[in-house]
C-alpha positions in Angstrom: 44.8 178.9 112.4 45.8 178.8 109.1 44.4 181.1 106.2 42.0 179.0 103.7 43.3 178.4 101.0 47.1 178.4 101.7 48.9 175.1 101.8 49.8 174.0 105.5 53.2 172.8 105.5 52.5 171.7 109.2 49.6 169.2 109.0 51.0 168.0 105.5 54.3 166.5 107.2 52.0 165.2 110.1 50.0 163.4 107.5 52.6 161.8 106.0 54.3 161.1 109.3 51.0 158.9 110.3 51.4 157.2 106.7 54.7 156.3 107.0 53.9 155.1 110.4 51.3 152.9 109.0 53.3 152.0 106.0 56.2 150.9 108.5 53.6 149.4 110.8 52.0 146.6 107.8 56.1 145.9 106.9 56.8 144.7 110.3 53.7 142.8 110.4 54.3 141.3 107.0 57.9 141.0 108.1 57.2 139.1 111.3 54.8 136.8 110.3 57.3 136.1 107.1 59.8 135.4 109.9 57.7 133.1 111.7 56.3 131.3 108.7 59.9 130.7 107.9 61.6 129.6 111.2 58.8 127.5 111.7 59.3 125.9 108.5 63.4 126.2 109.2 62.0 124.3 112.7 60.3 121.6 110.6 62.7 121.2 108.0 65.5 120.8 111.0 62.6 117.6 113.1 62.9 116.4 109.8 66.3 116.3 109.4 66.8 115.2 113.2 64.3 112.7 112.3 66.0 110.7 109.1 69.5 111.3 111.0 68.2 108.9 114.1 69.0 106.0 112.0 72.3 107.2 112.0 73.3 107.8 115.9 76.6 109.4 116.4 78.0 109.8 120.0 81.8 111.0 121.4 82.8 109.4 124.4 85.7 108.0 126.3 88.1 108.8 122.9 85.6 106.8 120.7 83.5 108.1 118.1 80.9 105.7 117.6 78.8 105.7 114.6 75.8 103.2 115.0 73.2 101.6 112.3 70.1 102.4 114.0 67.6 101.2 112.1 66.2 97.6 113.7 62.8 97.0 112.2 64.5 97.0 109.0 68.0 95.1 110.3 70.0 98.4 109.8 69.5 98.5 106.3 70.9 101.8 104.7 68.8 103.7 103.1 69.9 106.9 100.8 69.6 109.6 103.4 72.1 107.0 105.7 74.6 107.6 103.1 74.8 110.7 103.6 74.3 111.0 107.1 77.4 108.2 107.4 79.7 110.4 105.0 78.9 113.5 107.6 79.4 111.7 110.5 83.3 110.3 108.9 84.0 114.0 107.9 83.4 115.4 111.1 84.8 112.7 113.1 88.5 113.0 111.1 88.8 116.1 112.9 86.9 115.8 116.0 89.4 115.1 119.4 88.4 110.9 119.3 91.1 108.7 118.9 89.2 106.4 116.6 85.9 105.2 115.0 84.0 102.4 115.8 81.0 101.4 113.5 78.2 98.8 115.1 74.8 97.8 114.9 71.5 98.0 116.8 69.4 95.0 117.7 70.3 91.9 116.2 71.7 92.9 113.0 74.9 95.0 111.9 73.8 96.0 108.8 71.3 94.2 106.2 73.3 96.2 103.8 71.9 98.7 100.7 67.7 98.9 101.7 66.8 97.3 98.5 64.3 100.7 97.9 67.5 102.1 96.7 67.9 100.1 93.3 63.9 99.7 92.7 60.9 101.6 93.8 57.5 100.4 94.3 56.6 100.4 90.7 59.9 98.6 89.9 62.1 101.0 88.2 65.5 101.7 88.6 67.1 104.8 89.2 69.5 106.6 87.1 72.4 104.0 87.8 75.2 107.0 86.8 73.8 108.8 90.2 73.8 105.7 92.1 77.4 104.7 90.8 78.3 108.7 91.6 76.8 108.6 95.5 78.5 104.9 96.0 82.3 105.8 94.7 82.2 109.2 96.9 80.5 106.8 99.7 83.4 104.3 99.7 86.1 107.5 99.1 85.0 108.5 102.4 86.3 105.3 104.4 89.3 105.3 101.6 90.6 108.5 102.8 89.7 108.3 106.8 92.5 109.3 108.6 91.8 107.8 112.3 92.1 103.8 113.2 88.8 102.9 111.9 86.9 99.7 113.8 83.9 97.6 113.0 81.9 96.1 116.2 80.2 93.5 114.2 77.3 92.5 116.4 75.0 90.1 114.5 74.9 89.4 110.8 76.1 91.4 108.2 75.2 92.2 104.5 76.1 93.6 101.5 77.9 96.7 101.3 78.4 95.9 105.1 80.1 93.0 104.6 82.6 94.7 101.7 83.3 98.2 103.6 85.3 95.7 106.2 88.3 95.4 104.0 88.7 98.7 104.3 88.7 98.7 108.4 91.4 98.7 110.5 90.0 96.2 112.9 87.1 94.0 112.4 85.6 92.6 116.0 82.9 90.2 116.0 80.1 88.3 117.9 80.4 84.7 117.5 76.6 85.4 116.1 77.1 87.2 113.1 77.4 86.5 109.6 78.8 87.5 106.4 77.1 87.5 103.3 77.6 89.2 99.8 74.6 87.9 97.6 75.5 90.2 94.6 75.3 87.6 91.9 71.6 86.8 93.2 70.6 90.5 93.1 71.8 90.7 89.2 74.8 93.3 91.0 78.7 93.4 91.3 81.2 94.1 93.9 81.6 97.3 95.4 83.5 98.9 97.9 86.7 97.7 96.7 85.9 94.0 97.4 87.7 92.7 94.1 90.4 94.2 95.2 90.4 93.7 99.0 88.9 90.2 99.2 91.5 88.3 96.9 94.3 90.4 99.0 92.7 89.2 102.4 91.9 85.9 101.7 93.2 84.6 98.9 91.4 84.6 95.1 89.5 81.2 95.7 88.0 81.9 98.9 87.1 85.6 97.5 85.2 84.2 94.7 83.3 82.0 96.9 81.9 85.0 98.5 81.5 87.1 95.7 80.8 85.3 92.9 78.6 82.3 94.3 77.5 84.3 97.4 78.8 81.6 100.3 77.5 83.6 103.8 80.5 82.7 106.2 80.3 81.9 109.6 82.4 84.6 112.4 84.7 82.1 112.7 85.4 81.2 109.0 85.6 85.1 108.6 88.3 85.1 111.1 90.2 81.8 109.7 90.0 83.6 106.0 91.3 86.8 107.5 88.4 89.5 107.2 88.0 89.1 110.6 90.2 90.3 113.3 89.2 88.8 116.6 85.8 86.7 117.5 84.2 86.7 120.9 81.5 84.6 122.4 78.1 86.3 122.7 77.3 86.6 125.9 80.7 88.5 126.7 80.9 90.3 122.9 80.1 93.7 124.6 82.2 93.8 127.6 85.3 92.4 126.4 85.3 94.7 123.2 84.4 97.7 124.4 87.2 97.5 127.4 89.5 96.8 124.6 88.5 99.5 122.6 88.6 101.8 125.9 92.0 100.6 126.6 92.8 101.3 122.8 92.0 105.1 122.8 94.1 105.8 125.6 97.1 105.1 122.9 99.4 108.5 121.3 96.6 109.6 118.7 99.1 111.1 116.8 101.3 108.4 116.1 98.6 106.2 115.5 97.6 108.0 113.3 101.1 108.7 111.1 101.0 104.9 111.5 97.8 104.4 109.9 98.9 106.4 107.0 102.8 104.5 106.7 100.8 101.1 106.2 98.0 102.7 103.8 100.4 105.5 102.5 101.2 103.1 99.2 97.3 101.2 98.8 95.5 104.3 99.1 95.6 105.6 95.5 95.0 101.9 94.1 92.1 102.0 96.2 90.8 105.0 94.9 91.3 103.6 91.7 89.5 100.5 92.1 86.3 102.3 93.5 86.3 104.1 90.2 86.8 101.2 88.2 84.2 99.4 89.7 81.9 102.5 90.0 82.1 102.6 86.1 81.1 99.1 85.9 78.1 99.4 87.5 77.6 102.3 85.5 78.5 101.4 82.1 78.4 97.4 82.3 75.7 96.1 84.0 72.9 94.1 82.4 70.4 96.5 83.1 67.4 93.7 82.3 69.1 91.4 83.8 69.6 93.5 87.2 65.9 94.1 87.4 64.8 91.0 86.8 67.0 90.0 89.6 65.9 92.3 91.7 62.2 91.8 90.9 63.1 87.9 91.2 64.5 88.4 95.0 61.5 90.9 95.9 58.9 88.0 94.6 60.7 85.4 96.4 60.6 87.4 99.5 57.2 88.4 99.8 56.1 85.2 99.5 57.6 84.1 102.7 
């Protein structure tokens, strides 16, 4: 036993042993249930992510990357998060081991185009256009710049921005169903996606205008007989007889389909780039913003009244 009074060195380092212990012990317990909080959040955050991304389905198979508009009850319109998830989807499939990309539509639509919550909210504002212009030129960049034969399975009607993004395809297929509309003027908008440049080229300047001035929605076939349109197929075969093709198609040399690709695009590439940005700027700098929103507030009136 140790004399009172005299300090016990012994019993003093077991105290603070059992302290630190304790100490160590409330950390881990901290630590843990820090961890837990967070990979449960990290869990949640990813079901949320998993969840916006299931308008967007991307599968590999076959040689075919196949990036599909997934969003029926609101005929595939492409909402904000869509942009992005589209602009992923192109990035990883220019490098993935597919032969080429094929965009289509589920249900009866393609694509209704821009979801119309993306130039006015409920309260009818409109967002900071220079963000919107920013989002929409890297957007359009992305199918500039894709390296990989690039094919549109046009299922049922198309719209908008859907509609434009085809002159920059390598192959446009279509149900003898669908339909091609570009009803900027109506919405108080312009053309995007290179369409005042790619729509005069492909179909001449009076037949462009008609579309994007006046908003004519052309048939599958007039699409075809004006050249935005590769190859039109009846309905009730559409499925079958493209997809075998497009089977048969990624059997090809990747490679020098691909070297291809860039010989015929090698020389229109940087005045495409340049025409997104001119027309980027437009939107940004140009348009009538009252005019725009009362467009837009116009079409929404006009549409819930049906």
């Amino acid at each position: 036993m140790p004399k009172p009074g005299v300090f016990d060195l012994g019993n003093k380092a077991k105290q603070d042993a059992r302290k630190e212990t304790a100490r160590q012990n409330h950390v881990d317990l901290v630590s843990s249930l820090s961890s837990s909080k967070a990979s449960s959040q990290g869990k949640h955050g990813a079901d949320e992510k998993a969840q916006e991304s299931k308008n967007i389905l991307v599968s590999s198979e076959n040689g075919i990357t196949k990036i599909t508009f997934n969003r029926p009850a609101k005929k595939n319109a492409i909402s904000l998060q869509m942009y992005f998830d589209i602009m992923l989807a192109l990035k990883n499939a220019s490098t993935d081991n597919s032969v080429i990309t094929v965009f289509t539509g589920t249900g009866d639509y393609y694509s209704s185009g821009n979801d119309l919550k993306n130039s006015i909210n409920d309260t009818g504002e409109i967002p900071d256009i220079a963000v919107s212009a920013k989002r929409l030129r890297e957007f359009v960049d992305c199918f500039i710049d894709f390296p990989k034969p690039l094919v549109a399975v046009v299922n049922g009607p198309a719209v908008g921005i859907a509609v434009t993004l085809l002159g920059l395809f390598d192959a446009v297929y279509a149900s003898d169903r669908a339909t091609f509309h570009t009803p900027f003027t109506h919405l108080g908008q312009i053309s995007e996606a290179c369409s005042s440049y790619t729509f005069p080229k492909i179909m001449g300047s009076v037949k462009a205008a008609e579309m994007l001035l006046f908003g004519k929605k052309l048939t599958a076939r007039e699409a075809w007989a004006q050249g935005l349109v590769t190859e039109v197929f009846p309905e009730s075969t559409f499925e079958t007889e493209v997809w075998t093709r497009l089977k048969t198609y990624a059997k090809l040399p990747p490679n020098a389909m691909r070297v291809s690709k860039e010989l015929i695009r090698k020389h229109e590439k940087q005045k495409l780039h340049s025409v997104n940005a001119e027309e980027c700027a437009t939107i940004r700098e140009r348009l009538p913003i009252e005019e725009y929103t009362n467009a837009l507030r116009n079409f929404l009136s006009r549409k819930a009244k049906l």
